[in-house]
SEZA-339458 format. One record per atom (N, C-alpha, C): x, y, z; residue in one letter; atom name. Coordinates in steps of 0.02 Angstrom, whole numbers, plus 50000, padded with zeros to 5 digits. Layout:
+-------+-------+-------+--------+-------+
|  east | north |    up | residu | atome |
+-------+-------+-------+--------+-------+
|     X |     Y |     Z |      a |    CA |
...
+-------+-------+-------+--------+-------+
% end
This chain:
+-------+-------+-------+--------+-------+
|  east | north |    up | residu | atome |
+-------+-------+-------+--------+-------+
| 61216 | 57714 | 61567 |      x |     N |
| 61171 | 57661 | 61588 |      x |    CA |
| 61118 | 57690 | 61634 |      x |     C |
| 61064 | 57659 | 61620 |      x |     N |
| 61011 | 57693 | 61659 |      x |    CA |
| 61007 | 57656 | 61710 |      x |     C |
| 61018 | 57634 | 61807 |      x |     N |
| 61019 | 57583 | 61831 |      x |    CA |
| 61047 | 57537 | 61840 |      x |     C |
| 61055 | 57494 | 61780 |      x |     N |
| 61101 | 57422 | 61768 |      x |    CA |
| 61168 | 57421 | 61774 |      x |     C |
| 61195 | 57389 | 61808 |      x |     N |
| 61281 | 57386 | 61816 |      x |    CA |
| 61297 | 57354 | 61754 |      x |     C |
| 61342 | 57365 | 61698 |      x |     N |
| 61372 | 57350 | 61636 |      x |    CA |
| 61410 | 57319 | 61673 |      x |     C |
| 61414 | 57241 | 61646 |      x |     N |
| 61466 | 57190 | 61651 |      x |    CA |
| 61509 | 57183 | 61604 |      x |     C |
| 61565 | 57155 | 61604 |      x |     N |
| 61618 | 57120 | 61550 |      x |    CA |
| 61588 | 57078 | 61521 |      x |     C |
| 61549 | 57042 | 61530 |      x |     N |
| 61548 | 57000 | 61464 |      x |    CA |
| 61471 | 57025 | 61408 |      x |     C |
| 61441 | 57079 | 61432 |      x |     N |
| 61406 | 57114 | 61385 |      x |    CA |
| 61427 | 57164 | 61345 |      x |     C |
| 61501 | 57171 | 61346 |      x |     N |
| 61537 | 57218 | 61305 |      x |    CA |
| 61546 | 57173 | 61272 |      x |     C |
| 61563 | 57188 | 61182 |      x |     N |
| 61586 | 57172 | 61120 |      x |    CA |
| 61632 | 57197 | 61108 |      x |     C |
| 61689 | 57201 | 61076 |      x |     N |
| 61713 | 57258 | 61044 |      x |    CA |
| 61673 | 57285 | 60990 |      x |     C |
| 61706 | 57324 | 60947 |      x |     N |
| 61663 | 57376 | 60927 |      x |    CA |
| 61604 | 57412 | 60934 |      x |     C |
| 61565 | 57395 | 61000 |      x |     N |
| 61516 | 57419 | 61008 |      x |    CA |
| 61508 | 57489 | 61025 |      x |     C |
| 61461 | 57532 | 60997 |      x |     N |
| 61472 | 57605 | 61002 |      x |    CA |
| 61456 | 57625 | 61079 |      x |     C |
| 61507 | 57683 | 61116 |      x |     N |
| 61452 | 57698 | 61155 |      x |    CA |
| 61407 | 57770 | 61146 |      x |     C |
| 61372 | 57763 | 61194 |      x |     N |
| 61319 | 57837 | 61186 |      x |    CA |
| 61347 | 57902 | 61173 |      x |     C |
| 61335 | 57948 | 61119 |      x |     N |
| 61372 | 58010 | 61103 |      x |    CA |
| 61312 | 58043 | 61118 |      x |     C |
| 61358 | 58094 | 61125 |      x |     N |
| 61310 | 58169 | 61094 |      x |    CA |
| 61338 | 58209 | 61071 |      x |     C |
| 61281 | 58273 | 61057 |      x |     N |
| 61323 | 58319 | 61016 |      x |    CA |
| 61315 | 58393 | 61047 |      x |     C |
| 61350 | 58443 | 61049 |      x |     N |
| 61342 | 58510 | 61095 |      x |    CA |
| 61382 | 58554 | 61043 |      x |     C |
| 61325 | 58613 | 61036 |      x |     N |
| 61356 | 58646 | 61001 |      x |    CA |
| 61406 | 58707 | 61039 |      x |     C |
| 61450 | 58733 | 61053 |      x |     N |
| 61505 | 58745 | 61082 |      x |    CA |
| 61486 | 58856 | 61093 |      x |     C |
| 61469 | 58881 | 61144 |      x |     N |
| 61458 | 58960 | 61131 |      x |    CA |
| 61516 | 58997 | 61179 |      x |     C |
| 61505 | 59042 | 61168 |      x |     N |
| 61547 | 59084 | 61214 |      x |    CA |
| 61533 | 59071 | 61288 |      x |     C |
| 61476 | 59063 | 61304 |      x |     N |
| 61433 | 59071 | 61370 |      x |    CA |
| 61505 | 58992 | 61401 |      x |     C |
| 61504 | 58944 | 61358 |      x |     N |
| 61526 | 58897 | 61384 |      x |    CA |
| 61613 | 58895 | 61384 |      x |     C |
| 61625 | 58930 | 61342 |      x |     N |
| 61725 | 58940 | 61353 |      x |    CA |
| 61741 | 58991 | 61425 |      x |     C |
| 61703 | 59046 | 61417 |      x |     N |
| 61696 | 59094 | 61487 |      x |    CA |
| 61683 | 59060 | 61544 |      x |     C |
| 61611 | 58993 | 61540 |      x |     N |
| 61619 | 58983 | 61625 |      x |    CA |
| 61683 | 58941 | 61629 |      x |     C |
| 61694 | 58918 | 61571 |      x |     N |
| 61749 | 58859 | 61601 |      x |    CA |
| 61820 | 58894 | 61617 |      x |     C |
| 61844 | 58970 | 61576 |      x |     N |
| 61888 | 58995 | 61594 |      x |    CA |
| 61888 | 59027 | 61686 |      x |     C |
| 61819 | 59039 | 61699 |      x |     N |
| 61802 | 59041 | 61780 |      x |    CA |
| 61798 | 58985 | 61827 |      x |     C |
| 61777 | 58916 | 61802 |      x |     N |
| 61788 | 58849 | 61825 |      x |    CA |
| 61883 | 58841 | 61837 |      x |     C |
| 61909 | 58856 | 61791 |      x |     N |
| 61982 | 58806 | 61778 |      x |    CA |
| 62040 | 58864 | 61784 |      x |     C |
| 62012 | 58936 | 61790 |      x |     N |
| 62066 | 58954 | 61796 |      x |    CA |
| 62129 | 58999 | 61769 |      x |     C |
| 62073 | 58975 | 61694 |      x |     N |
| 62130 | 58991 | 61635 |      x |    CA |
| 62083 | 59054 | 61599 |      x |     C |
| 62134 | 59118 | 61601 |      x |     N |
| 62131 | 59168 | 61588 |      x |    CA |
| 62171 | 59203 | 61538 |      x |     C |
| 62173 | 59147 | 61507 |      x |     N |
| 62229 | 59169 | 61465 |      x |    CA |
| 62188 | 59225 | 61400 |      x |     C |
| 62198 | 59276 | 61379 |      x |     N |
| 62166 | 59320 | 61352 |      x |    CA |
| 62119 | 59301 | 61250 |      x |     C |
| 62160 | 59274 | 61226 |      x |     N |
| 62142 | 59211 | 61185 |      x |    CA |
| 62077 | 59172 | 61187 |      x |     C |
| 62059 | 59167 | 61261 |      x |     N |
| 62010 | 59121 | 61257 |      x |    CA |
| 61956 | 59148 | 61295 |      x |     C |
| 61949 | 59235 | 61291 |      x |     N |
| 61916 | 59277 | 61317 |      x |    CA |
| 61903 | 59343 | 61303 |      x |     C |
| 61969 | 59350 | 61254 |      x |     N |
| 61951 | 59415 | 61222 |      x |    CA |
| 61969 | 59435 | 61150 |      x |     C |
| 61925 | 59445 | 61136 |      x |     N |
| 61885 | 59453 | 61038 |      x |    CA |
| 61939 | 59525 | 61042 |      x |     C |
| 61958 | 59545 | 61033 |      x |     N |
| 62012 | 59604 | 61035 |      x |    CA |
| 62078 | 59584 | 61036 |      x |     C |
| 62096 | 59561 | 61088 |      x |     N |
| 62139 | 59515 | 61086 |      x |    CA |
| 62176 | 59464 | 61044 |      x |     C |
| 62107 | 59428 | 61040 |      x |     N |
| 62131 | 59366 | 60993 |      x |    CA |
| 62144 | 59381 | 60914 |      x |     C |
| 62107 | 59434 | 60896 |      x |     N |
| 62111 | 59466 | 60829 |      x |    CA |
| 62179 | 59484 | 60818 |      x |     C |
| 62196 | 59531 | 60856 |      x |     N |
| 62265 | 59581 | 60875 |      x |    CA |
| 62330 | 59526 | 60866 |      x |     C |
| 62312 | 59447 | 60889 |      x |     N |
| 62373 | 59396 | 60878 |      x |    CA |
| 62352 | 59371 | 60809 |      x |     C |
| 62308 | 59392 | 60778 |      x |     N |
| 62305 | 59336 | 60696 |      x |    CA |
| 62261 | 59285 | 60702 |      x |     C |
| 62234 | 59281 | 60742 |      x |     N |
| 62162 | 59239 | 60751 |      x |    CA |
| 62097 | 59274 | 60739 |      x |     C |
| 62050 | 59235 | 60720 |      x |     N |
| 61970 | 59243 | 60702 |      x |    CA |
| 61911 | 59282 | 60739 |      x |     C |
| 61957 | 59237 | 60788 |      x |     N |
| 61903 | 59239 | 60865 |      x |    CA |
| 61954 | 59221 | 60920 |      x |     C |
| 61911 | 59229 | 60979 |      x |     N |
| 61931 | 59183 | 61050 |      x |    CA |
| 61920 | 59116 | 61002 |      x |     C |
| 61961 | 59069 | 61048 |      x |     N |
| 61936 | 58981 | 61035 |      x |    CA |
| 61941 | 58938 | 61124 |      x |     C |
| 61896 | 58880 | 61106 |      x |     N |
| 61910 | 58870 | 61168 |      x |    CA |
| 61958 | 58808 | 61198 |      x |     C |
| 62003 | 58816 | 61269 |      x |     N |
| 62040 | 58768 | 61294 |      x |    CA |
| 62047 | 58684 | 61281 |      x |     C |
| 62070 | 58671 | 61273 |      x |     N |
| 62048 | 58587 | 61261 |      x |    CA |
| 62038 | 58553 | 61289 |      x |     C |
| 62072 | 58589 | 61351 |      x |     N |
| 62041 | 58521 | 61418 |      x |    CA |
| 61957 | 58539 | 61437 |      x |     C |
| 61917 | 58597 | 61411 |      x |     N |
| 61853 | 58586 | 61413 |      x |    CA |
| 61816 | 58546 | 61361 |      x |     C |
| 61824 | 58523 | 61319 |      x |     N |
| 61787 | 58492 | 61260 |      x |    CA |
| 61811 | 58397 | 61281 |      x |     C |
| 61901 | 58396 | 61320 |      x |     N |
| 61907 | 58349 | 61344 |      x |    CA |
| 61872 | 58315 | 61407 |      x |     C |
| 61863 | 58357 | 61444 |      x |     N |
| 61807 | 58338 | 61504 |      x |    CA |
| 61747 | 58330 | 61510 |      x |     C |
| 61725 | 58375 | 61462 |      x |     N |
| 61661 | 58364 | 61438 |      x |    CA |
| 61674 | 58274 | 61377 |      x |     C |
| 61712 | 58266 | 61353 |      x |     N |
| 61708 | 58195 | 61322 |      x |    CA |
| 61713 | 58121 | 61354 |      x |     C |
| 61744 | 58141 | 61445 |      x |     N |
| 61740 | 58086 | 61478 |      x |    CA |
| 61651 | 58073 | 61527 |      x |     C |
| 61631 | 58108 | 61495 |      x |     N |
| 61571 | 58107 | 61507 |      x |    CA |
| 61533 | 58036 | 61486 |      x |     C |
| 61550 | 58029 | 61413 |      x |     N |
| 61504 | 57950 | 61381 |      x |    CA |
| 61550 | 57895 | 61390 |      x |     C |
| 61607 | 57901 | 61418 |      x |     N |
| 61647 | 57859 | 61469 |      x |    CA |
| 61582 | 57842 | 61560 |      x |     C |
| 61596 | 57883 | 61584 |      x |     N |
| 61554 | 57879 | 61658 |      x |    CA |
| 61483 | 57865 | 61629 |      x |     C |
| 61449 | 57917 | 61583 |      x |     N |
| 61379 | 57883 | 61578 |      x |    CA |
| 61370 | 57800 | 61583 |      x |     C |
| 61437 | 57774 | 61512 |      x |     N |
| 61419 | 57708 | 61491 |      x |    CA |
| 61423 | 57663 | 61538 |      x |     C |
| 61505 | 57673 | 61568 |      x |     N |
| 61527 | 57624 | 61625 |      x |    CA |
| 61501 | 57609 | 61674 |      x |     C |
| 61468 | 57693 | 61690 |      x |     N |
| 61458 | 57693 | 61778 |      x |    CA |
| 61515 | 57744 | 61806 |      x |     C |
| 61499 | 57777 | 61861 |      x |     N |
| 61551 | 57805 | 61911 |      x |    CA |
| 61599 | 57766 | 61941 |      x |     C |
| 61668 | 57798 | 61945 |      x |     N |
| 61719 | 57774 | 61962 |      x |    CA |
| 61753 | 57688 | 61941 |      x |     C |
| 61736 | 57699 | 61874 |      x |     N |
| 61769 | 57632 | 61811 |      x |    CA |
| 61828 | 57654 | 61761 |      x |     C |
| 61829 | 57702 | 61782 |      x |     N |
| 61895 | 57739 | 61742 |      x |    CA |
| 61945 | 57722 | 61771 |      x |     C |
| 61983 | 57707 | 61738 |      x |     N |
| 62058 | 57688 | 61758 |      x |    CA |
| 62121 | 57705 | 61733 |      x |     C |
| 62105 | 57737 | 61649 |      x |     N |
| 62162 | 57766 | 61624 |      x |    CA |
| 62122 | 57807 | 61581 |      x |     C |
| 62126 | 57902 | 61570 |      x |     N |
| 62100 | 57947 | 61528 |      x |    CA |
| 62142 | 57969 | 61489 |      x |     C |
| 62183 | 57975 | 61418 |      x |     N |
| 62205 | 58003 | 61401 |      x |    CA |
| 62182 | 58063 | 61329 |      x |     C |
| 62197 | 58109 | 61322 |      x |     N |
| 62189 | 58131 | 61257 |      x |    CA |
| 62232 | 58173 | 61228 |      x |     C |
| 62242 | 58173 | 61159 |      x |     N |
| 62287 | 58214 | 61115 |      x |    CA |
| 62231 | 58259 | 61082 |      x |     C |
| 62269 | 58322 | 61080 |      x |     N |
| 62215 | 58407 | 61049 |      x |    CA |
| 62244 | 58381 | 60985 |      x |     C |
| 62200 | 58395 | 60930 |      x |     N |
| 62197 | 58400 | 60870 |      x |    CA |
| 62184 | 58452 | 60837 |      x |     C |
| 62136 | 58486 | 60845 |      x |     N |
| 62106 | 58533 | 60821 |      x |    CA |
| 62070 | 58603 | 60866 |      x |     C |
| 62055 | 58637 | 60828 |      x |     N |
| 62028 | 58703 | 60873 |      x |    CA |
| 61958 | 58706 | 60886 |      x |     C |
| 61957 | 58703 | 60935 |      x |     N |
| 61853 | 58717 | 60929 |      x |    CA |
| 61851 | 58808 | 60947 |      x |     C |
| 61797 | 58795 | 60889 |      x |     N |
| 61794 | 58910 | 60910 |      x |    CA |
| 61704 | 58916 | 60935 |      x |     C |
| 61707 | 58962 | 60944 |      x |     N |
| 61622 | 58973 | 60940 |      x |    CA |
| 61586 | 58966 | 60899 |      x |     C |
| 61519 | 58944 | 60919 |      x |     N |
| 61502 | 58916 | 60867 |      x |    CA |
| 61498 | 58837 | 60817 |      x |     C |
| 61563 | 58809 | 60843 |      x |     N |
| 61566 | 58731 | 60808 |      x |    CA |
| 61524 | 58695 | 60853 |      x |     C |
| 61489 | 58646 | 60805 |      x |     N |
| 61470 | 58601 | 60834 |      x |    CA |
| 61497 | 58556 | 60833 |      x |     C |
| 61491 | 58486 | 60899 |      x |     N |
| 61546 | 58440 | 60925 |      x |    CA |
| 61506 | 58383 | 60926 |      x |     C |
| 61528 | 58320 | 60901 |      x |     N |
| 61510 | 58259 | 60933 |      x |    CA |
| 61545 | 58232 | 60942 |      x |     C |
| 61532 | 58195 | 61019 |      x |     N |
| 61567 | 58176 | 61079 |      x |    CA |
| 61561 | 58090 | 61055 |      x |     C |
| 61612 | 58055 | 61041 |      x |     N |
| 61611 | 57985 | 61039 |      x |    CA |
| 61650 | 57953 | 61061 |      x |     C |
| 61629 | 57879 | 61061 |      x |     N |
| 61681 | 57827 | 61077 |      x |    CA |
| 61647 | 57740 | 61071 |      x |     C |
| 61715 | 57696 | 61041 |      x |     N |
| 61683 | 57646 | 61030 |      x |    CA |
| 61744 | 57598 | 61047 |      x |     C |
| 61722 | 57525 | 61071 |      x |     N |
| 61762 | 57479 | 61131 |      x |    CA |
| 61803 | 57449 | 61063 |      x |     C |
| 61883 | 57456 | 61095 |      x |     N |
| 61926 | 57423 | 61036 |      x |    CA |
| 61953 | 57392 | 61064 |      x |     C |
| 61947 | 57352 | 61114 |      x |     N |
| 61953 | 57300 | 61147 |      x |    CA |
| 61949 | 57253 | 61227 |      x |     C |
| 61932 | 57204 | 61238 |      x |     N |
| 61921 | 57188 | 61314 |      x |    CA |
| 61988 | 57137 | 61323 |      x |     C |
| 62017 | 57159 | 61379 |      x |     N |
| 62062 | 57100 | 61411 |      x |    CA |
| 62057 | 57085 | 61479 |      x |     C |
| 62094 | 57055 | 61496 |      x |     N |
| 62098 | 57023 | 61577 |      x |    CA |
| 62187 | 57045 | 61604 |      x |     C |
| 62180 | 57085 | 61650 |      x |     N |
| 62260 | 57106 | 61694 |      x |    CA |
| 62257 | 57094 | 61770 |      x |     C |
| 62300 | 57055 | 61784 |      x |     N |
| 62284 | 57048 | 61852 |      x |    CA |
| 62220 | 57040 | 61871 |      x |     C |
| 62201 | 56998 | 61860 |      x |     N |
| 62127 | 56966 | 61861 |      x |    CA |
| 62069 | 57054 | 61848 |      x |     C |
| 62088 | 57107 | 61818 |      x |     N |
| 62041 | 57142 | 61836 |      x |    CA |
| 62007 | 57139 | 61741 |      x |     C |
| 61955 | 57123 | 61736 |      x |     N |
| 61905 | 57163 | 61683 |      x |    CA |
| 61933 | 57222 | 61651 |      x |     C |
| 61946 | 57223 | 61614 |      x |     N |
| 61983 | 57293 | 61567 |      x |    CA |
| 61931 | 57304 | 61494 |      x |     C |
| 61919 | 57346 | 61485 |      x |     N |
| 61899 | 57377 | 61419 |      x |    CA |
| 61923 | 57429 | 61397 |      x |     C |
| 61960 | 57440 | 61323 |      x |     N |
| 61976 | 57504 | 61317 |      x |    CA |
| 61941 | 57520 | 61273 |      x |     C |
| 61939 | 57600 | 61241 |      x |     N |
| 61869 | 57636 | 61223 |      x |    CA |
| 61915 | 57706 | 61192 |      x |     C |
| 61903 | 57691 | 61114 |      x |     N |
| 61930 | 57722 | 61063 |      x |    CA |
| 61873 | 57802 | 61076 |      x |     C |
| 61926 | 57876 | 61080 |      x |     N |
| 61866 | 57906 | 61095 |      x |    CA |
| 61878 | 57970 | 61039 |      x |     C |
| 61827 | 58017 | 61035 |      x |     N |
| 61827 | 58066 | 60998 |      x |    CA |
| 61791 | 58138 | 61000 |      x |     C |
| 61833 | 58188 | 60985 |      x |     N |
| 61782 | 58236 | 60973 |      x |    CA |
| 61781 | 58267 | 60887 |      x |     C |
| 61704 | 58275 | 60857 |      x |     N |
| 61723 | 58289 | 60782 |      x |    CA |
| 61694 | 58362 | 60779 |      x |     C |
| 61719 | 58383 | 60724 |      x |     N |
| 61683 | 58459 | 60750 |      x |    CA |
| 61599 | 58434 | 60685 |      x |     C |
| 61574 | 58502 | 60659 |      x |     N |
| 61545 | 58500 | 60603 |      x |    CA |
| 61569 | 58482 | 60540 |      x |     C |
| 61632 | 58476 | 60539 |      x |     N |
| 61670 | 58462 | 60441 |      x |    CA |
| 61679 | 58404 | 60443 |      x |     C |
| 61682 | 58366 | 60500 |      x |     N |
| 61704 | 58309 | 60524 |      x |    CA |
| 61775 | 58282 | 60531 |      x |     C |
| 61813 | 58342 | 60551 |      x |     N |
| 61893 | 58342 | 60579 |      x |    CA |
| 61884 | 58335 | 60654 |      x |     C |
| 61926 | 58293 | 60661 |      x |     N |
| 61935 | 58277 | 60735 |      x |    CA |
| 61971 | 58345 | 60779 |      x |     C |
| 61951 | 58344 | 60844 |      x |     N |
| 61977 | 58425 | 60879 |      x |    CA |
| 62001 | 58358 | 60950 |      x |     C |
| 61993 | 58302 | 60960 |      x |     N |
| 62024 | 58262 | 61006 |      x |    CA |
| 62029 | 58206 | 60989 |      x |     C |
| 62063 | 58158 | 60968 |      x |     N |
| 62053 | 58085 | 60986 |      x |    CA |
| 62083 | 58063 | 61081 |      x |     C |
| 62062 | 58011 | 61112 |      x |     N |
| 62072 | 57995 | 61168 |      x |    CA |
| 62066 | 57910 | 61165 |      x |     C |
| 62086 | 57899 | 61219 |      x |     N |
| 62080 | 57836 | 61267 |      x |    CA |
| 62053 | 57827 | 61326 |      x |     C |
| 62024 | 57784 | 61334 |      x |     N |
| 61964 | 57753 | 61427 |      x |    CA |
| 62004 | 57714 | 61417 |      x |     C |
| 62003 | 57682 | 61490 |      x |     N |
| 62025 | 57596 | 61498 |      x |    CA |
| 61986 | 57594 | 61546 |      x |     C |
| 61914 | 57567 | 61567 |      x |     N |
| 61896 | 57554 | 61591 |      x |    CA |
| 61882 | 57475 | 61642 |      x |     C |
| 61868 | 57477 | 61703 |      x |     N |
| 61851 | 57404 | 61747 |      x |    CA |
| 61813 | 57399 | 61763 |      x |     C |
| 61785 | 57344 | 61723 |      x |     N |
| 61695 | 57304 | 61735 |      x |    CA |
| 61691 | 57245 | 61763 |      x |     C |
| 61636 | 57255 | 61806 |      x |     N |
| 61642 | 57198 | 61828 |      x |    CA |
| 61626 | 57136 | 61819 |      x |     C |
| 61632 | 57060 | 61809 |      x |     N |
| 61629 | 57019 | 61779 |      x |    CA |
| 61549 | 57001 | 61777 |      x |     C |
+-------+-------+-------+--------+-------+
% end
């Protein structure tokens, strides 16, 4: 949202929210293995990863996942998250390109709070999913 506080009753279900798409390089599995920590050799070294029966390095999932709660916060707003979940599906390697989605599969009312939840996704280029997820987001009335 550019500005405007998104209310509950301007959500629909099914309404899409804002995606994008990023195509996925080395430059970006490396900083995130320096961001998060994870050094695991797999997801950093082309020698390595060959030597176990793999292609390439590929990258972590919780970066393609964090990067997907992104059109969660854009849409909602900061701090409307209330429940993030996601299941890895697939491998993203260098090179794939990703689009980041999600679309509202339903609004309820809990304890008087505004709830929306928000069917989410990452697809690569073939159009196999590498995450599906869940938002539950709180809007305000």
């Amino acid at each position: 949202m550019t500005g405007k506080t998104l209310r509950f009753q301007d959500v629909n279900e099914n309404d899409e929210l804002p995606s994008f798409d990023l195509t996925i390089t080395r430059t970006h599995i490396i900083k995130y293995a320096g961001a998060g920590g994870d050094f695991q050799p797999i997801h950093h070294d082309e020698e390595f990863a060959k030597a176990v029966g793999l292609p390439s390095i590929f990258a972590m999932g919780l970066m393609h996942g964090g990067m997907l709660v992104r059109i969660v916060n854009d849409w909602a707003g900061p701090g409307r998250i209330k429940r993030y979940k996601l299941r890895f599906t697939g491998i993203v390697w260098p090179k794939d390109h990703l689009t980041f989605q999600g679309r509202v599969a339903r609004k309820y009312l809990e304890n008087n709070d505004h709830l929306v939840e928000c069917n989410l996704a990452v697809v690569n280029q073939h159009g196999a999913d590498v995450i599906a997820g869940q938002a539950i987001v709180s809007l305000p009335s």
